[in-house]
C-alpha positions in Angstrom: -6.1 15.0 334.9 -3.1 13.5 333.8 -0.9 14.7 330.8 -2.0 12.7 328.1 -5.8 13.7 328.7 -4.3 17.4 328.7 -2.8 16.9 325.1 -5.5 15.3 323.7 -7.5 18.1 324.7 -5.3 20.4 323.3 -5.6 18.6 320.0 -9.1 18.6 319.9 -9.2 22.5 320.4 -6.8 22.7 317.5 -9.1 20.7 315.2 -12.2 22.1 315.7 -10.7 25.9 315.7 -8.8 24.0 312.0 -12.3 22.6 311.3 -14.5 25.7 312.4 -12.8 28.8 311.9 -9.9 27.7 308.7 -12.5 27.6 306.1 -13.6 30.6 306.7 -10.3 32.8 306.8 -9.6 30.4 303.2 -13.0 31.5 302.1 -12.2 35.4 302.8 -9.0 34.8 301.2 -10.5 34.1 298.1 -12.8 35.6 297.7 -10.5 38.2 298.4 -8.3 37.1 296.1 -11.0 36.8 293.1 -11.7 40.9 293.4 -8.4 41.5 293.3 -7.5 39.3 289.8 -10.7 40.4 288.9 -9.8 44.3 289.1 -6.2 43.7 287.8 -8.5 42.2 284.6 -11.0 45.4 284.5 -7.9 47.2 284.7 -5.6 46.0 281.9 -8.8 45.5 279.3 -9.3 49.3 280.0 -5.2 50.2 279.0 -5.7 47.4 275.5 -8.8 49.8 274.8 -7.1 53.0 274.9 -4.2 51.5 273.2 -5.7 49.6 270.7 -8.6 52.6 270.2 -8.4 53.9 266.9 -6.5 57.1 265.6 -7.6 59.1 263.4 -4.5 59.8 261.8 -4.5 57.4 258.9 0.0 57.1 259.0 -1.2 55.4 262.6 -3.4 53.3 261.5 -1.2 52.2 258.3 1.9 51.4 260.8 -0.7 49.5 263.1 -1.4 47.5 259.4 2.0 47.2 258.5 2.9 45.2 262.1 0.1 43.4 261.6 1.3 42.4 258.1 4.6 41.9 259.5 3.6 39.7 262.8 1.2 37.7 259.9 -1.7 38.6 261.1 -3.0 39.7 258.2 -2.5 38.4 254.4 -1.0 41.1 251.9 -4.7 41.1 250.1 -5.7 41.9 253.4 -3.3 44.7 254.5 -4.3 46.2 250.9 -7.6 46.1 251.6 -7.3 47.7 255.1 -4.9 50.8 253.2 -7.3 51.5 250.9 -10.1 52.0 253.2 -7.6 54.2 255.3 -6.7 56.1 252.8 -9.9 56.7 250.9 -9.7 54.9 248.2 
């Protein structure tokens, strides 16, 4: 065998472990990956819900109105609207 046969040997093993055996590893990595985002995702909607679960101590849930009012999310009718259910009336 002489040396150039030898290295294009070795480049043929290279490709076909690239071709044969890459894909896979990249495939396990993302699907790896996925669950991962995936359960970072389950995880934060869980912390919005207990945050943004309800109180039912109306001063919380008139601040919560007021930022809302204040960040314009909601129109002054609005926020009225909202206090008056909190409160009863």
């Amino acid at each position: 065998m002489n040396l150039l046969t030898v290295a294009q040997i070795i480049v043929l093993v290279i490709w076909i472990e690239t071709v044969l055996f890459v894909p896979e590893r990249v495939r396990d990595y993302n699907h790896a990956r996925a669950r991962e985002i995936r359960d970072e995702l389950l995880l934060l909607r869980a912390k919005s819900e207990e945050v943004s679960a309800p109180s039912d101590d109306p001063l919380d849930g008139l601040e919560r109105l007021a930022t809302l009012r204040e960040q314009g999310h909601l129109s002054d009718e609005e926020f009225e609207s909202q206090k008056r259910k909190i409160l009863g009336d």
